[in-house]
C-alpha positions in Angstrom: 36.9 22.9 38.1 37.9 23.2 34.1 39.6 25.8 32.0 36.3 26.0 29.5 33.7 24.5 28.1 32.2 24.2 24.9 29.0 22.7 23.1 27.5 24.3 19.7 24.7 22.2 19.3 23.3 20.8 15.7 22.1 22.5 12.7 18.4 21.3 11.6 18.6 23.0 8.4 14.8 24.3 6.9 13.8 22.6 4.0 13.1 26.2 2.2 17.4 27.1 2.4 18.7 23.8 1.9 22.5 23.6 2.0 24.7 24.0 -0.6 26.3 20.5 -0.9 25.4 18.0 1.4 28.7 17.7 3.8 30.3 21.2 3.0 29.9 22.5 6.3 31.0 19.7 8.2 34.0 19.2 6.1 34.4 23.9 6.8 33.9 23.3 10.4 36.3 20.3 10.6 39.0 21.4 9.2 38.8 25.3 11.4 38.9 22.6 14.2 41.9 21.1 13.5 43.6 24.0 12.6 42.5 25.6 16.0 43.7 22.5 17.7 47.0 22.5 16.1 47.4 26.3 17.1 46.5 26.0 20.5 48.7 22.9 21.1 51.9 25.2 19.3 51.0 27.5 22.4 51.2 25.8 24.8 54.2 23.5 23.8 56.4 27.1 23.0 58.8 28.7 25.3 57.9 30.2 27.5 54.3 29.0 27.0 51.6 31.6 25.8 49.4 31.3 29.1 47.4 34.7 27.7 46.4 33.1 24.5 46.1 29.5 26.0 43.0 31.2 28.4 41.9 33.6 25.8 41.8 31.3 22.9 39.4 29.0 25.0 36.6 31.6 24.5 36.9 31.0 20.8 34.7 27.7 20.4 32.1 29.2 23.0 31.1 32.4 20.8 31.7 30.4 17.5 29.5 27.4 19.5 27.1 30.6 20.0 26.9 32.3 17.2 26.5 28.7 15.0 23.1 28.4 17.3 21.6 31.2 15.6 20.9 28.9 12.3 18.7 26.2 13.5 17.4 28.4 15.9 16.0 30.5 13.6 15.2 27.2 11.3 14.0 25.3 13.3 10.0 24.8 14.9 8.1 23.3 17.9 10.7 21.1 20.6 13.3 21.3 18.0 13.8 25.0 18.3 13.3 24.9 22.3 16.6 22.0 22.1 18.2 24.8 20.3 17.6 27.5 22.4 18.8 25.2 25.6 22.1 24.7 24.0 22.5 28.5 23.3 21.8 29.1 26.9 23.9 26.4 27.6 27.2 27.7 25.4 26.0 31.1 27.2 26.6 29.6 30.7 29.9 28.2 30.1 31.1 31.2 27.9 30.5 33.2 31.1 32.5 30.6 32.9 35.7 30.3 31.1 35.5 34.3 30.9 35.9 34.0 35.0 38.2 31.4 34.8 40.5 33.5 32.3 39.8 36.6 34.8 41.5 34.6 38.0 44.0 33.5 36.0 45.3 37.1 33.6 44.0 39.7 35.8 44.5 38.5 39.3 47.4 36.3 38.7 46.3 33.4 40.7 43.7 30.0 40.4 40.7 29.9 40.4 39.3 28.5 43.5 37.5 25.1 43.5 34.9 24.8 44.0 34.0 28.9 43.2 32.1 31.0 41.1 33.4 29.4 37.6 31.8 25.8 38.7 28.5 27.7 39.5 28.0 28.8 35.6 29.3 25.2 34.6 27.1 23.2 36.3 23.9 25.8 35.7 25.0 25.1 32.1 24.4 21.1 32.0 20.3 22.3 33.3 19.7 23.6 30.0 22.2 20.7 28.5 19.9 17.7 29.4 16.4 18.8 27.9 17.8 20.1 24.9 19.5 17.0 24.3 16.4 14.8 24.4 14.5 17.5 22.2 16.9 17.1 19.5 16.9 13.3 19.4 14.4 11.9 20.8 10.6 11.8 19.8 7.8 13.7 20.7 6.0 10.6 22.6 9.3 9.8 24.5 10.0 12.9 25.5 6.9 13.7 27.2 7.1 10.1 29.1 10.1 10.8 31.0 11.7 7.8 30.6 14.9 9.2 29.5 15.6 10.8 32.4 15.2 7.9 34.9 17.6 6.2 33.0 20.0 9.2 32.4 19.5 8.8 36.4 20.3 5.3 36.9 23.1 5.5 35.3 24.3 8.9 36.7 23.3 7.3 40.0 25.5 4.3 39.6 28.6 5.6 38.4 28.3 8.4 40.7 28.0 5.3 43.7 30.7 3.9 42.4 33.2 6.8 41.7 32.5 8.0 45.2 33.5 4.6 47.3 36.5 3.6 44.9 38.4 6.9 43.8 36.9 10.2 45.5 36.4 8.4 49.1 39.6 7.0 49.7 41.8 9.2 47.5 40.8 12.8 47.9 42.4 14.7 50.9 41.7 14.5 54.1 40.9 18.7 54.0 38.9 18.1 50.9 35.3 19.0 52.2 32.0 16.8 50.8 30.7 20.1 48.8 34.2 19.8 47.0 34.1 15.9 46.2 30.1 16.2 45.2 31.1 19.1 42.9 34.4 17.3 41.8 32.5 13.8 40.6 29.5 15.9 39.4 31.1 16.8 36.1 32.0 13.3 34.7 28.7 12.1 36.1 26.9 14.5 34.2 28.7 14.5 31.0 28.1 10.0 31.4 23.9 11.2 31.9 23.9 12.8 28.6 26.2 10.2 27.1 22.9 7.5 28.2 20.8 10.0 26.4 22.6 9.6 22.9 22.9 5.8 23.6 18.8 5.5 24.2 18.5 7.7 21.2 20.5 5.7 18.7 19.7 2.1 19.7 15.7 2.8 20.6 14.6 5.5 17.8 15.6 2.6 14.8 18.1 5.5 13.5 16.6 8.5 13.6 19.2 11.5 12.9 21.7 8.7 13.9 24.3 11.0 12.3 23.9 14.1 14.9 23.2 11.6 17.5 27.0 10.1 16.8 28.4 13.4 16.8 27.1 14.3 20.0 27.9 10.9 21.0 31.5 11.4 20.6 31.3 14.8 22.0 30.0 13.1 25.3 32.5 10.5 25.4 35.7 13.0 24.9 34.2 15.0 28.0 33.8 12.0 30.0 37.6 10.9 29.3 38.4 14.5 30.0 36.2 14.8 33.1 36.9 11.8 34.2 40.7 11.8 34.8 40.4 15.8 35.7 38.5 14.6 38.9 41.0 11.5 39.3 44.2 14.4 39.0 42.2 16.4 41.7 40.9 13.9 44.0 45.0 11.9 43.9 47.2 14.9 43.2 44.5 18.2 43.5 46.6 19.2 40.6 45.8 23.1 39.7 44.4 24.0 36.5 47.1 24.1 34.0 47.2 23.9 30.5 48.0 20.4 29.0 46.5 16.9 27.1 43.5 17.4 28.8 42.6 20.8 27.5 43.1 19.2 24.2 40.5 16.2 25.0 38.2 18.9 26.2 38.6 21.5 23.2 38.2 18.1 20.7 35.0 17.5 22.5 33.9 21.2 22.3 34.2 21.3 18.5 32.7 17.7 18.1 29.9 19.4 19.2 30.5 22.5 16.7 30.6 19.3 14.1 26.9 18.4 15.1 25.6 21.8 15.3 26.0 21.6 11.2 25.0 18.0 10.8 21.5 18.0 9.5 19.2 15.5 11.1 18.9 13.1 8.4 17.2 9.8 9.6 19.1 6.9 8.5 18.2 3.9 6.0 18.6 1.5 8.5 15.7 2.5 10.4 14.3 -1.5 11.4 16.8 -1.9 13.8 15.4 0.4 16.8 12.4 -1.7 16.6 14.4 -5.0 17.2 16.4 -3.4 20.2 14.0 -0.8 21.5 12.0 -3.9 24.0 15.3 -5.4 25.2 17.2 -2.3 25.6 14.1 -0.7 27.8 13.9 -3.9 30.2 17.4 -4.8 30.5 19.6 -1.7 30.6 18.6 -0.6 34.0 19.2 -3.9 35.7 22.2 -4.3 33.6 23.4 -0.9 35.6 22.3 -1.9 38.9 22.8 -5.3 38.9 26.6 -4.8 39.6 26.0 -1.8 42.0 23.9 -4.2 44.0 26.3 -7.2 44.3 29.3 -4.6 45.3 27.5 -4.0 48.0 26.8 -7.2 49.2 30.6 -8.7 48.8 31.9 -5.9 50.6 29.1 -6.0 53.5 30.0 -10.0 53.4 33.6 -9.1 53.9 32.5 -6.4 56.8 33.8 -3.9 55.0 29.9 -2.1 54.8 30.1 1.2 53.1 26.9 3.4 53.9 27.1 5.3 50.7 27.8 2.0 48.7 24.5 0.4 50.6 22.7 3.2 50.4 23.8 4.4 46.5 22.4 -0.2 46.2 19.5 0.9 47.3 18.3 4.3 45.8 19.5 2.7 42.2 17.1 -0.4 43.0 14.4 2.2 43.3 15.2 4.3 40.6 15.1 0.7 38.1 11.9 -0.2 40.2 10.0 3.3 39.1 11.7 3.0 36.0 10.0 0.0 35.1 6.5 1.0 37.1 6.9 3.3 34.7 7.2 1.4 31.5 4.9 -0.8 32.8 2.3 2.1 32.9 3.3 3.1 29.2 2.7 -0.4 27.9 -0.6 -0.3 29.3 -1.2 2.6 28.1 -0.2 1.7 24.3 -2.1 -1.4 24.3 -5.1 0.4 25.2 -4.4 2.2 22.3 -3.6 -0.9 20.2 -7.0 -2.2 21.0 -8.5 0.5 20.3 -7.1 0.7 17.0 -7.9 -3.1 16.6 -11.4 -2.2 17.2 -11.6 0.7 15.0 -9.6 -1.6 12.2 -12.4 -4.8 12.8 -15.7 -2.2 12.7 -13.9 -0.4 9.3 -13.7 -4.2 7.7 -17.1 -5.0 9.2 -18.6 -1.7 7.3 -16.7 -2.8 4.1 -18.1 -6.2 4.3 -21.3 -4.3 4.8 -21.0 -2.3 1.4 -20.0 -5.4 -0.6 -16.6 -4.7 -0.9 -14.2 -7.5 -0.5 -10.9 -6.8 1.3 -7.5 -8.4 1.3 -4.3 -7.7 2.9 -1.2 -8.8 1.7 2.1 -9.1 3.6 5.0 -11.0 1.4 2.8 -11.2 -1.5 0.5 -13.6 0.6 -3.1 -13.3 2.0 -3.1 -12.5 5.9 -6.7 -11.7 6.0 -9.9 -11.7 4.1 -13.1 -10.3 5.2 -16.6 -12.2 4.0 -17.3 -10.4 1.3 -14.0 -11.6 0.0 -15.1 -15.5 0.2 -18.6 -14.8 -1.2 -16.7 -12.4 -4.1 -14.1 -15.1 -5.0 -15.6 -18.4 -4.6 -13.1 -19.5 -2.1 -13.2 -20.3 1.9 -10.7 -18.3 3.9 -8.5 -21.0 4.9 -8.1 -22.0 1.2 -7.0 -18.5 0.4 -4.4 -17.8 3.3 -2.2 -21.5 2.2 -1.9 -20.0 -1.2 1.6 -18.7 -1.6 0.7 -15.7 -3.8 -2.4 -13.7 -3.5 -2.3 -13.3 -7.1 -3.5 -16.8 -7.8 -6.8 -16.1 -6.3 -7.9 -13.7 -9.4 -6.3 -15.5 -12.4 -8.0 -19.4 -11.2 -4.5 -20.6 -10.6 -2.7 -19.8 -13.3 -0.7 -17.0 -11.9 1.8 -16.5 -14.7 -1.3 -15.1 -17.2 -2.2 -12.0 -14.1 1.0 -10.8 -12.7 1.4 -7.8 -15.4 -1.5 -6.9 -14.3 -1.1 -6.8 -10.3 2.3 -5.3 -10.6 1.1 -2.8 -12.3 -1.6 -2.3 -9.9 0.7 -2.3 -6.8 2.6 0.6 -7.8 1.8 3.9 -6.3 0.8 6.1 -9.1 -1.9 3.2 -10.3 -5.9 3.6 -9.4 -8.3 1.0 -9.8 -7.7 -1.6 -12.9 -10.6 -3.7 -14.2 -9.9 -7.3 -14.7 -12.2 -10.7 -15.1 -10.9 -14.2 -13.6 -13.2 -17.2 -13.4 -13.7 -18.7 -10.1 -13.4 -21.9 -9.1 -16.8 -23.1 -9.8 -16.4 -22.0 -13.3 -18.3 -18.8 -12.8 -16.6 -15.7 -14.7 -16.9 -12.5 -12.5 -15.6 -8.7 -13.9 -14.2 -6.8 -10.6 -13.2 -3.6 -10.5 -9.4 -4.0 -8.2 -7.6 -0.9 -6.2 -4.9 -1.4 -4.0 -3.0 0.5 -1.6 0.6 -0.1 -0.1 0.7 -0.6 3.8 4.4 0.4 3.6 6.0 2.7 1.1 9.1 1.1 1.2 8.1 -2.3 1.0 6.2 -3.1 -2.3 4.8 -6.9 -1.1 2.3 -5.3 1.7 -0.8 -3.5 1.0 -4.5 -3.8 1.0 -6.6 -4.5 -1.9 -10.1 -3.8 -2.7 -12.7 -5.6 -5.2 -15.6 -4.6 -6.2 -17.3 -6.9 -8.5 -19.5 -5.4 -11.7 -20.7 -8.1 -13.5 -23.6 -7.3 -13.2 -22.9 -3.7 -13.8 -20.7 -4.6 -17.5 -24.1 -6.5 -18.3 -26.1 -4.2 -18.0 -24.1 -2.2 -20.2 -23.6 -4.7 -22.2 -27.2 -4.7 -22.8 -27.7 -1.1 -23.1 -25.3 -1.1 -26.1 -27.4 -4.2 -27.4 -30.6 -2.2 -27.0 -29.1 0.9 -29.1 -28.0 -1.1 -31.7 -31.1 -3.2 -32.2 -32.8 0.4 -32.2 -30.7 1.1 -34.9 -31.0 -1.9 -36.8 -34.9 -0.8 -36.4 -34.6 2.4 -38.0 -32.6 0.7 -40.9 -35.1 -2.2 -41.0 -37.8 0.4 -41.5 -36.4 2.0 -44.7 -35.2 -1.1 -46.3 -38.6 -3.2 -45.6 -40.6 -0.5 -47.2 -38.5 -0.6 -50.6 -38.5 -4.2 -50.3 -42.3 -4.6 -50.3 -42.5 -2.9 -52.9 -40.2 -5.2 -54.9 -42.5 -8.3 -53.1 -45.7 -6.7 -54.6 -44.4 -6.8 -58.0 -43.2 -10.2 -58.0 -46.7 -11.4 -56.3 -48.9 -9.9 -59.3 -46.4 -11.1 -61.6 -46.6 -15.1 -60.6 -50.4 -14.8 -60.6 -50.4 -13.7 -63.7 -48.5 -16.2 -64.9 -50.3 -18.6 -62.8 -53.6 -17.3 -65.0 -51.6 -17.5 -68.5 -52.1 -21.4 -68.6 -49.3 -21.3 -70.8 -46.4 -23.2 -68.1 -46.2 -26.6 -67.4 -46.8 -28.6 -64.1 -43.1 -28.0 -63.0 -43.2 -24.7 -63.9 -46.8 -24.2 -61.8 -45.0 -25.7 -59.0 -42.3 -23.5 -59.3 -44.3 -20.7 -59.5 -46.4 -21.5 -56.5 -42.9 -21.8 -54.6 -42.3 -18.5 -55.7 -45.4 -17.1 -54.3 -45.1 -18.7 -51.1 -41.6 -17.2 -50.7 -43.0 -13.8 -51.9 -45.5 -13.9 -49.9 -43.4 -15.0 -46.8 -41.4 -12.0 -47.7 -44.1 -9.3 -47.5 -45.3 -10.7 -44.1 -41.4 -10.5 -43.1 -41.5 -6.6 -44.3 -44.7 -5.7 -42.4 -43.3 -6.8 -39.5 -40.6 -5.4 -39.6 -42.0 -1.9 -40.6 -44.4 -3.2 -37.4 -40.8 -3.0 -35.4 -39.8 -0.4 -36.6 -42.8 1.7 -35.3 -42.6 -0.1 -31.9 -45.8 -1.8 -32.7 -46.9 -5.2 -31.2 -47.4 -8.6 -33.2 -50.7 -10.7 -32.0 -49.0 -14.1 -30.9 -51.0 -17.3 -31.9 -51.2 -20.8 -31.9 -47.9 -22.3 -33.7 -46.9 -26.2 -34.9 -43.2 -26.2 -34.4 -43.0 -29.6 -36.5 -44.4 -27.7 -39.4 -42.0 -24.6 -38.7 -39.0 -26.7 -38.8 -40.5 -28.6 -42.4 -41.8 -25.2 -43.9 -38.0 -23.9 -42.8 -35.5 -26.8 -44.3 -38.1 -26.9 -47.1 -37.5 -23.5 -47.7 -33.1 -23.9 -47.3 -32.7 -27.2 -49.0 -32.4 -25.2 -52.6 -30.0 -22.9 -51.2 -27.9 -25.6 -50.1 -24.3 -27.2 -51.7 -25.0 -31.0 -52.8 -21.3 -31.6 -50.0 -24.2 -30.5 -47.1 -26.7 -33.2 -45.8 -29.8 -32.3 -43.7 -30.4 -34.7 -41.3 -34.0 -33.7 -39.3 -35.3 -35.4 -36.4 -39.8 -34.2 -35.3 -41.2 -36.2 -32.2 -44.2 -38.9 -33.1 -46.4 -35.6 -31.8 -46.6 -32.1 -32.7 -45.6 -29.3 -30.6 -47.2 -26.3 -30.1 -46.4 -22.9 -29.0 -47.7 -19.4 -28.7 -46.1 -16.9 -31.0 -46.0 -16.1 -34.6 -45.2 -18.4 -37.2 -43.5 -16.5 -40.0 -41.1 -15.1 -37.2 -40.1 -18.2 -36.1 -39.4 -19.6 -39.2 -37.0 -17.0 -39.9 -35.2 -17.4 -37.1 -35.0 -20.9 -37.6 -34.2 -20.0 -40.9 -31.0 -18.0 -40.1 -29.9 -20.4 -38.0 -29.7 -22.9 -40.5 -28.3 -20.6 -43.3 -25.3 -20.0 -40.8 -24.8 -23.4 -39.9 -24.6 -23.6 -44.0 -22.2 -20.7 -43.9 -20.0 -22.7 -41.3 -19.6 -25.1 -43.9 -18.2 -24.0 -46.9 -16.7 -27.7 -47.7 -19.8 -29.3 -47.0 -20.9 -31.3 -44.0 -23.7 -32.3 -42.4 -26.8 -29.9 -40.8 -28.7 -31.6 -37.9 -31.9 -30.3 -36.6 -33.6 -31.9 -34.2 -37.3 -31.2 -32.0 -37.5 -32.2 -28.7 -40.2 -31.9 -25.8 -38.4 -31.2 -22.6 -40.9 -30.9 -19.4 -43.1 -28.2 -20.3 -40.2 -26.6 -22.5 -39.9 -27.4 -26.4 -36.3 -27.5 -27.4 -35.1 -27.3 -30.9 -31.6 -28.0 -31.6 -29.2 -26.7 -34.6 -26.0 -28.5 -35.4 -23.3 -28.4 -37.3 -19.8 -30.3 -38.4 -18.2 -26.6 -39.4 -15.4 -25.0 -37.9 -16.6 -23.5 -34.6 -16.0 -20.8 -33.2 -13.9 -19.3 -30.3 -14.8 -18.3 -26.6 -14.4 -14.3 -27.9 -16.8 -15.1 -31.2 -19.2 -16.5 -29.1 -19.3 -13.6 -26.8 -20.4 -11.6 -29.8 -22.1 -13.7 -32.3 -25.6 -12.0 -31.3 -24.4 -8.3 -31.6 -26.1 -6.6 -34.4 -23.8 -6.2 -37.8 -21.0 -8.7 -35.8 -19.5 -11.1 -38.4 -16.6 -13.3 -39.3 -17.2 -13.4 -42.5 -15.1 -10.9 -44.9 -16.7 -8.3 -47.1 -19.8 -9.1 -49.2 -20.1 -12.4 -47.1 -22.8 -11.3 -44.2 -24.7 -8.1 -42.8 -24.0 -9.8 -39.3 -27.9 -9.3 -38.9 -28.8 -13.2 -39.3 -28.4 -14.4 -35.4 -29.2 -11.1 -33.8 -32.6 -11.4 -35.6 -33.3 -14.3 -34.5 -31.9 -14.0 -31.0 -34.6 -10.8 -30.4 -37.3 -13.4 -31.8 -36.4 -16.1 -29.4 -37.1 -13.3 -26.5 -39.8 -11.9 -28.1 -41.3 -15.3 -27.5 -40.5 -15.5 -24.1 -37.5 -18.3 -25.1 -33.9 -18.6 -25.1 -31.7 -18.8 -27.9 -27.9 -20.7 -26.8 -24.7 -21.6 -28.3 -22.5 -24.3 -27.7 -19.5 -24.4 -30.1 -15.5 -26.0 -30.0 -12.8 -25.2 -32.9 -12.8 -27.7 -35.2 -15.8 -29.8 -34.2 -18.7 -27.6 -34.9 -21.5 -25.4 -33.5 -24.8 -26.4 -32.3 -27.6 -23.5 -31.7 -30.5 -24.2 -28.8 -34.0 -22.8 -28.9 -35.9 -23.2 -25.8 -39.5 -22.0 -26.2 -42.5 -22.4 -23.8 -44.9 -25.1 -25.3 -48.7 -23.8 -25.3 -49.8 -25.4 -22.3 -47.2 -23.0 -20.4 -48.4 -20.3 -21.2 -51.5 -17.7 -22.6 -51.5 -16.2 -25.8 -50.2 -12.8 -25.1 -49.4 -9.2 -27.7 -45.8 -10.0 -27.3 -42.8 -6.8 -28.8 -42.2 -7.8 -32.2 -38.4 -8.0 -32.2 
């Protein structure tokens, strides 16, 4: 049928020999085509005409073509080296057939017949030229449905229909047997088959190795236009096989394909697009072929002019589209078992995360598509209230986005683990989380899932680990220093009683002295417990008047208080009682004050005040001083914390008193604002709530 053909399939280059530029050898193999083409054309357009090189020179693509398949052949794994090894056995076929065709022609001096043995090796050549095809562009899971080749089939089917009744039918000569015409239209018909191949490829796969695809595209078309008006030049003229534009169309076709057998398969950018045409393009391009077939058919049996092969051609195209579509039909069941199942698996994975605790988000846009329950109960917030907000970043930074975004951008990027961040929720509770997220899409930085653990429980337990160590510290320290310091208190003791004995002081210097006494004597009891501490010894809690601790406490400040600072003090018409020890709670009640003194260095006014509340004595603290901030208050009762600058505090005062208050079983709170002043609450279980009990001394 043709002088020769050619197809060098395309190069999938192995990532361990990458080549050496990225287009050199396209650009190589383009311009030896050209200059091939330009040669071959001067040959045949000289005088006479160089018939010996015009046949010879056709077996120069082929063994190029199959010596090029060597490369991916031997780079190449899996379905992509079987596509390779199909082309080679396809460039093999036709090789052998221009070789025959050039042996008619030089050796015996005549045609070759048509049909003979040249058209056996051509058309044995497009059986090994369809399967490699669809191994080199399509995917594995549409390659082993089969798809592809009922619509390479329809549409082989319908142009061969309709070539048949309009050219080869009523143009071919009368002589011209049916093996001759079948064999004659089988070419083009073919070369349109693996022309639908490409097409499915490119438009269905989103762009995978779109540029070989295009290559062998092109290739496809030239032999279809070369084909094509071969068989119309038979079937009108039967024109012999001379040399001329058509050779030219063939050979450009031949080294289109040498182009693609170079062309790496590099998936394109534009890869979204296969998913937008890949459901239309399945459903309508059958009926799109057979649509027309079918109404041909019916005008022309409308007119009377019935064709059988028309009718019949109608009919076997229907059926092709019909188990084309039975078979999509069976696919799409297929896959949405498989989606289900996936759906399933997805909703018991989320089930067992909501088991662990683990709250889960997905994000898609920067938005919350789903939340599971651990989510709502971890964040404070219903589901419906967290899928309307426009960012998902609002829901960890309580609505003020602007203060959190470093912090999730920087979580959303791939080389990122888990961050630690705190947000208060929207009942005002502050929660510490620990936050890793993962991106859905790596291309597309707005959809991932994120997962939150919370640990605030975990930080405060921490927290009071490291409280516990340095309050073991501060024992240690407490030991050494109380024991020097007693020893200081025991000489000031028998010094005031011997000047209480002397006789030789007046009455405001007796009272002074007692006041010194008492204080000394407060002093040791202060030491022994803390040596008691110290030791990890326990303190035998008894029956305490909290009216008389706070007027034994403000009586024991007032002389270490500024004339600018006024006491205000405020006892209930009854006393108060709790269990615990007395000196201890004077000295926390006594540190409390001498801070609220501290808080004032330009005077102001001290407010203590005793309250019963239920079962619950309360005494309260205040002060007009300066405050303090949310992050001072967060460490005012850490051991050796201060504000004040060197010289001014040990930062032992509130601690001290804090582990007193819990010694007794109480709690010891802060309330405090910038600028308007702090006010200190100890809650302590009145006598009637309780037993005596050997309570830590702390």
């Amino acid at each position: 049928m043709r002088p020769s053909n050619l197809a060098v399939t395309p190069v999938r280059v192995a990532r361990s020999r990458p080549l050496v530029g990225e287009h050199r050898r396209e650009f190589v193999v383009g311009v030896v085509a050209v200059a091939f083409l330009a040669a071959y054309a001067a040959c045949m357009l000289s005088e006479p005409a160089s018939y010996v090189a015009y046949n010879f020179g056709y077996q120069v693509p082929a063994m190029v073509g199959i010596a090029l398949a060597i490369i991916p052949v031997r780079h190449s794994r899996g379905r992509e080296r079987a596509g390779w090894l199909l082309l080679a056995v396809m460039l093999a076929m036709w090789n052998i057939a221009d070789w025959v065709f050039a042996g008619y022609t030089v050796f015996l001096d005549r045609d070759a017949p048509f049909p003979g043995l040249p058209d056996v090796f051509y058309l044995a050549g497009y059986v090994a030229f369809f399967p490699a095809v669809a191994c080199l562009l399509l995917p594995p899971r549409r390659l082993a449905r089969g798809a592809w080749m009922l619509d390479a089939l329809i549409v082989m089917a319908a142009a061969g229909v309709i070539s048949w009744v309009y050219l080869i039918e009523p143009a071919a000569a009368a002589n011209s047997s049916l093996r001759d015409k079948l064999v004659a239209l089988s070419y083009p018909v073919f070369d349109l088959g693996i022309l639908a191949i490409v097409v499915a490829a490119v438009y269905q796969e989103g762009g995978a190795h779109r540029e070989r695809a295009t290559v062998i595209g092109i290739a496809a078309t030239l032999l279809v236009f070369a084909d094509g008006a071969y068989t119309y030049s038979w079937a009108v003229a039967e024109l012999d096989n001379g040399a001329g534009l058509l050779d030219l169309l063939w050979l450009s076709g031949y080294w289109s394909f040498a182009l693609a057998m170079v062309t790496p398969g590099r998936p394109s950018a534009a890869q979204g697009r296969g998913v937008e045409f890949r459901g239309a393009v399945s459903f309508l391009l059958p009926y799109a072929v057979a649509f027309p077939l079918v109404v041909i058919a019916m005008v022309k049996a409308a007119g009377g002019d019935q064709s059988f092969v028309l009718t019949s051609g109608a009919i076997g195209v229907m059926a092709l589209v019909a188990l084309r579509q039975l078979a999509a039909f069976a696919s799409n069941r297929a896959l949405l078992g498989r989606l289900r199942q996936d759906k399933e698996d997805r909703d018991a994975l989320l089930r067992a995360q909501s088991d662990l605790g683990e709250a889960l988000l997905i994000v898609d846009g920067w938005r919350i598509v789903f939340a599971n329950d651990a989510a709502t109960q971890l964040l404070g917030m219903p589901v419906e209230e967290m899928l309307s907000l426009p960012s998902w970043a609002k829901v960890l930074s309580g609505g003020d986005e602007d203060d959190s975004v470093p912090v999730f951008q920087q979580l959303v990027r791939p080389s990122v683990g888990a961050l630690e961040a705190s947000f208060v929720r929207p009942d005002g509770k502050r929660v510490e989380v620990e936050i890793a997220a993962a991106r859905m899409d790596g291309n597309a930085p707005d959809r991932f899932t994120v997962v939150a653990r919370d640990i605030t429980a975990r930080r405060e337990t921490e927290r009071a680990l490291h409280q516990a160590r340095r309050l073991e510290s501060l024992g240690l320290l407490a030991g050494g220093v109380a024991h020097d310091f007693n020893n200081i208190l025991t000489a000031i003791l028998i010094t005031t009683g011997i000047l209480k004995k002397s006789n030789v002081h007046s009455e405001e210097d007796a009272a002074a002295l007692s006041l010194v006494e008492d204080a000394a004597r407060r002093g040791a009891g202060i030491t022994s417990r803390l040596l008691s501490f110290s030791r990890g010894g326990l303190t035998e809690f008894g029956r305490v008047d909290l009216n008389g601790v706070v007027t034994d406490t403000l009586r024991l400040a007032r002389p270490g208080l500024t004339p600018a600072v006024t006491v205000q003090e405020e006892l209930p018409g009854v006393h108060l009682y709790v269990n615990g020890d007395r000196e201890q709670l004077e000295q926390a009640l006594l540190n409390i004050v001498i801070n609220a003194r501290d808080a004032m260095p330009g005077g102001g006014v001290i407010a203590i005040r005793l309250a019963l509340e239920g079962k619950t004595a309360v005494v309260r603290v205040s002060d007009t001083g300066m405050g303090m901030s949310v992050e001072t208050r967060s460490h005012i009762f850490e051991p050796f914390f201060t504000t004040k600058g060197p010289g001014g505090g040990t930062g032992l005062g509130l601690s001290t008193a804090y582990g007193i208050v819990q010694g007794h079983r109480g709690k010891l709170l802060v309330e405090s604002e910038p600028g308007v002043g702090t006010t200190f609450t100890m809650r302590l279980p009145t006598a009637d709530a309780q037993e005596a009990v050997a309570a830590p001394l702390a």
